[in-house]
MIDRENVO-78770 format. One record per residue: x, y, z of N, C-alpha, C in turn; residue in three letters. Coordinates in Angstrom, 1 decimal. Last residue first. Example, Ala and Ser with C-alpha at 12.3 -4.5 7.8 and 13.67 -1.06 7.14 Angstrom:
// residues 2
+--------+--------+--------+--------+--------+--------+--------+--------+--------+------+
|    n_X |    n_Y |    n_Z |   ca_X |   ca_Y |   ca_Z |    c_X |    c_Y |    c_Z | code |
+--------+--------+--------+--------+--------+--------+--------+--------+--------+------+
|   12.8 |   -2.2 |    7.1 |   13.7 |   -1.1 |    7.1 |   12.9 |    0.0 |    7.9 |  SER |
|   13.2 |   -5.7 |    7.8 |   12.3 |   -4.5 |    7.8 |   13.2 |   -3.3 |    7.8 |  ALA |
+--------+--------+--------+--------+--------+--------+--------+--------+--------+------+
//
This chain:
// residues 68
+--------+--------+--------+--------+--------+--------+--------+--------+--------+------+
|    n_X |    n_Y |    n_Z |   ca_X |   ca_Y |   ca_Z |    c_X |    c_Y |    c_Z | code |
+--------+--------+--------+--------+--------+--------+--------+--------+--------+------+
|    0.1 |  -16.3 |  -22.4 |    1.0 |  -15.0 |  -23.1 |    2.5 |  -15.8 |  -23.4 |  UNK |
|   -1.5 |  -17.7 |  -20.6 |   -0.9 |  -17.6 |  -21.9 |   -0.3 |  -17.0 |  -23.0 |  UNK |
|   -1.1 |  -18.1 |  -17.2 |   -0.8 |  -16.8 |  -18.2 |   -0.9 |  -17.7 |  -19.5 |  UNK |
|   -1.2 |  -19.4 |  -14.6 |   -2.1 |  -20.2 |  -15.6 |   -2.3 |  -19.3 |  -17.2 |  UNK |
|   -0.7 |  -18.8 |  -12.2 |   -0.3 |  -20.0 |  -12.6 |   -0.7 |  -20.2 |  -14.4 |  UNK |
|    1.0 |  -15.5 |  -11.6 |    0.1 |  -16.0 |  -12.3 |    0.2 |  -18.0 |  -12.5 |  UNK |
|    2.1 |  -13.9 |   -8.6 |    2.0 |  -15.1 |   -9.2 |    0.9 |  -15.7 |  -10.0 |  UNK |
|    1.1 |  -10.6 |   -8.2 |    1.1 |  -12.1 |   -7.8 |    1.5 |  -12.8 |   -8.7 |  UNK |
|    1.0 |   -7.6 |   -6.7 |    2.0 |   -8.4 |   -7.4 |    1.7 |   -9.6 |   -7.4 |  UNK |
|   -0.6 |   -4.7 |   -5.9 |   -0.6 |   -6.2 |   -6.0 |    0.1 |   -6.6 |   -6.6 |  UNK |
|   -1.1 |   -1.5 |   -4.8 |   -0.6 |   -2.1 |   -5.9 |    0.1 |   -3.5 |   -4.7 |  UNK |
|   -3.5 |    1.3 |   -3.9 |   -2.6 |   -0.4 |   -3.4 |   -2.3 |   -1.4 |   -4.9 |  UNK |
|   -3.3 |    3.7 |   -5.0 |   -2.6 |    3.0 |   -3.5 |   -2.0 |    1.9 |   -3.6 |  UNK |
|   -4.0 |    4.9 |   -8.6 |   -4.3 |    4.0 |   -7.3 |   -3.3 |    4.1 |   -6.2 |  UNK |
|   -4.4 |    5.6 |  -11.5 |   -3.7 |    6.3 |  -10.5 |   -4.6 |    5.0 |   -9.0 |  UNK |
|   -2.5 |    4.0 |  -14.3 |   -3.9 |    4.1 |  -13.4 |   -3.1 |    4.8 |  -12.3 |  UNK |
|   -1.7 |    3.3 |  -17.4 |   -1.2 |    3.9 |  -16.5 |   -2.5 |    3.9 |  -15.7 |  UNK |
|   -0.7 |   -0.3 |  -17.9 |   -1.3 |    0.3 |  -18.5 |   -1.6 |    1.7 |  -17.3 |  UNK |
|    2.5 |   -1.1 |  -17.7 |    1.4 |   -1.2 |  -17.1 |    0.5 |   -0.2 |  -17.9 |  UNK |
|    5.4 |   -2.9 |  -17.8 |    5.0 |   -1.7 |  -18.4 |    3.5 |   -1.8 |  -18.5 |  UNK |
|    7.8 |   -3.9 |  -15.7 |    6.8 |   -4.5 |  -16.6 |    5.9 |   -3.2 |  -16.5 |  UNK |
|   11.0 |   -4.6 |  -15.6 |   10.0 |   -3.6 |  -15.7 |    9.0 |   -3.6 |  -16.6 |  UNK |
|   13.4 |   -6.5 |  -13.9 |   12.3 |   -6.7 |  -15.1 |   11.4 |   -5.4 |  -14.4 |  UNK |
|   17.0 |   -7.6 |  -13.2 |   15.5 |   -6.6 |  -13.2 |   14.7 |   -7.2 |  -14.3 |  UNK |
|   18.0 |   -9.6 |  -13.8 |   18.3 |   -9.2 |  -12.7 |   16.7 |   -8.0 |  -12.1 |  UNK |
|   18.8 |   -9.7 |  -16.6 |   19.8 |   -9.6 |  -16.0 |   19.7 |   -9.2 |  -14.4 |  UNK |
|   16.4 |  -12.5 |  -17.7 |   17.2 |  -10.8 |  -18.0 |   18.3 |  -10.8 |  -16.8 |  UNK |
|   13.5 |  -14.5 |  -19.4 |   15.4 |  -13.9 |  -18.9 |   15.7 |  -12.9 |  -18.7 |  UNK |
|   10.4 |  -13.4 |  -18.8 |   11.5 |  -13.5 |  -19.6 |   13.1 |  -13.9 |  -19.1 |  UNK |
|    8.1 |  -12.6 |  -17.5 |    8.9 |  -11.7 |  -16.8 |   10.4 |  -12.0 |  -18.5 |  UNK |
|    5.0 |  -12.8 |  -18.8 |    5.9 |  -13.5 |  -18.3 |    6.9 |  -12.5 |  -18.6 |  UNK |
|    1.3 |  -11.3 |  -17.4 |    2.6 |  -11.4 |  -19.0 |    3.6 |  -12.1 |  -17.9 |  UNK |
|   -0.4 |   -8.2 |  -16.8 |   -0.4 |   -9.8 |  -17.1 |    0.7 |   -9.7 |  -18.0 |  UNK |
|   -1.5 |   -4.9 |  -15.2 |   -0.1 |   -6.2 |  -16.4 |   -0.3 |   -7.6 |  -15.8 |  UNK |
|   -3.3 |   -4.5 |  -14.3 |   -2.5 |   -3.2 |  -14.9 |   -1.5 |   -3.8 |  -15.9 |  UNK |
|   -6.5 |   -5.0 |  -13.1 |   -5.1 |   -5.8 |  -13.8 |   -4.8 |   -4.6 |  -14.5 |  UNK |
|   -7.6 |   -3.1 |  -10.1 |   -7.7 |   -3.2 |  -11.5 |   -7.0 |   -3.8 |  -12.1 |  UNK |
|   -7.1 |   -3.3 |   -7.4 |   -8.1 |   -4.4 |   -7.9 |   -8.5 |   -4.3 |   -8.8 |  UNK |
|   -5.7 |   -1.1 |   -7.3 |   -6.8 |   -1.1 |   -6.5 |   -7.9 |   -1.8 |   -7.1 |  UNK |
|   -4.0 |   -2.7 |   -9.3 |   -3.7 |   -1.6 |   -8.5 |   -5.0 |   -1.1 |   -8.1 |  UNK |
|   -2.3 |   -6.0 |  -10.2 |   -3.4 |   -4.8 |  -10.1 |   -2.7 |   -3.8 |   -8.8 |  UNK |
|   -0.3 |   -8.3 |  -12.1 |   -0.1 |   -6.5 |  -11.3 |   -1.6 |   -6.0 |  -11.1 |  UNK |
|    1.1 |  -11.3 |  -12.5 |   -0.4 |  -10.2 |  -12.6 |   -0.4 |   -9.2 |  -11.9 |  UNK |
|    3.0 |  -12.9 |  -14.2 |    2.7 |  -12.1 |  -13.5 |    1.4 |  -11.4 |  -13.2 |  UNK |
|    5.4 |  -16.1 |  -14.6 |    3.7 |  -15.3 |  -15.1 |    3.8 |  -14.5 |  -14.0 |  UNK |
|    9.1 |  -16.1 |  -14.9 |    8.2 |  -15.7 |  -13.9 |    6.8 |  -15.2 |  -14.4 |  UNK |
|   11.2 |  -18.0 |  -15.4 |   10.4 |  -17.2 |  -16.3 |    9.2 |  -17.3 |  -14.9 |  UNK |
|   14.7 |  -18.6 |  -14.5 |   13.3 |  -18.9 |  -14.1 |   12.8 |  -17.7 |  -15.3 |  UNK |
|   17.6 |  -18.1 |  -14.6 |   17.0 |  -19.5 |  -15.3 |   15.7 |  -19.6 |  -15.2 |  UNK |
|   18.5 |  -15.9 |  -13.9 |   18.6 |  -16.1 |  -15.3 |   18.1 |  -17.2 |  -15.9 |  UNK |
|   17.1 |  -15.1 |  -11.5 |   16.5 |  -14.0 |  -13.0 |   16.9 |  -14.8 |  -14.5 |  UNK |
|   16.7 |  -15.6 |   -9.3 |   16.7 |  -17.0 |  -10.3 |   16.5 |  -16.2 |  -11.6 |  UNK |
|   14.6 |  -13.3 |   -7.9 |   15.4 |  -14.6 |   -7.7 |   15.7 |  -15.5 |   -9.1 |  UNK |
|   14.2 |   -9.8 |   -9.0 |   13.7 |  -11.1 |   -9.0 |   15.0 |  -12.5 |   -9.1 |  UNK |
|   13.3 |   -6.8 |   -8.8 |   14.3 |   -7.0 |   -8.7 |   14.2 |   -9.0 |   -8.2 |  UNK |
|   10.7 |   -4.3 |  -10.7 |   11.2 |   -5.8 |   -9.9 |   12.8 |   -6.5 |   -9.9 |  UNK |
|    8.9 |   -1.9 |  -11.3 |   10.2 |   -2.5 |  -11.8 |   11.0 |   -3.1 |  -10.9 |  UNK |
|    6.2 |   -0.7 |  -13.1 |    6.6 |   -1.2 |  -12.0 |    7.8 |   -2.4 |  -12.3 |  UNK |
|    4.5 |    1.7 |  -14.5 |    5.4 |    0.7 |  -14.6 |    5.7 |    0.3 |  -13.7 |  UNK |
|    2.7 |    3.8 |  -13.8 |    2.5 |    2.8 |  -15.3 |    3.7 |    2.1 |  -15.8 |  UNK |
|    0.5 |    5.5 |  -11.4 |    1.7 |    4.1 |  -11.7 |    1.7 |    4.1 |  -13.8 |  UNK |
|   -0.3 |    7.8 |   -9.8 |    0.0 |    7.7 |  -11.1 |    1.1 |    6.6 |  -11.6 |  UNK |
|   -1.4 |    7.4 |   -6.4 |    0.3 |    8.1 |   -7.2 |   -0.5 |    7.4 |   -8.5 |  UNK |
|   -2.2 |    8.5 |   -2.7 |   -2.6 |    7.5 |   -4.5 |   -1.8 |    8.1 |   -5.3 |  UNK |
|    0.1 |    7.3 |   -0.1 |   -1.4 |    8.1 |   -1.2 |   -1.5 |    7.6 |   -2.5 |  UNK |
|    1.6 |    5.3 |    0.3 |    1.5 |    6.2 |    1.4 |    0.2 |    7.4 |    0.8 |  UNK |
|    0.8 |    1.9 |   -0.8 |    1.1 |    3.2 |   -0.8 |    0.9 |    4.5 |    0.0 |  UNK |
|    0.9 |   -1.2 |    0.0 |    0.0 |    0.0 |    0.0 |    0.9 |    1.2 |    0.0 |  UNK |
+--------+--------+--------+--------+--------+--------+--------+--------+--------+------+
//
């Protein structure tokens, strides 16, 4: 939760196992999906580029079941 409501439209993760895991994602932000999608290989970060919403509480989960 956020300390007030702010203007998101990316959110940018610092993730275990960056070089051998593919991580599904689902981002909402006051229980709106802002990003679905798989994280990829990379070097450590991943910034996943959201559709912009102004909200507080921003969610991170574990998607099982993405087909993207």
């Amino acid at each position: 939760t956020l300390e007030k409501p702010a203007s998101i439209d990316e959110v940018v993760l610092k993730l275990n196992g960056f070089r051998t895991k593919i991580y599904p994602l689902r981002i909402t932000v006051d229980g709106k999906t802002v990003f679905e999608g798989k994280t990829g290989h990379n070097l450590g970060y991943f910034t996943a580029v959201c559709k912009s919403v102004k909200g507080a509480k921003v969610r991170i989960q574990l998607a099982a079941n993405l087909q993207n």
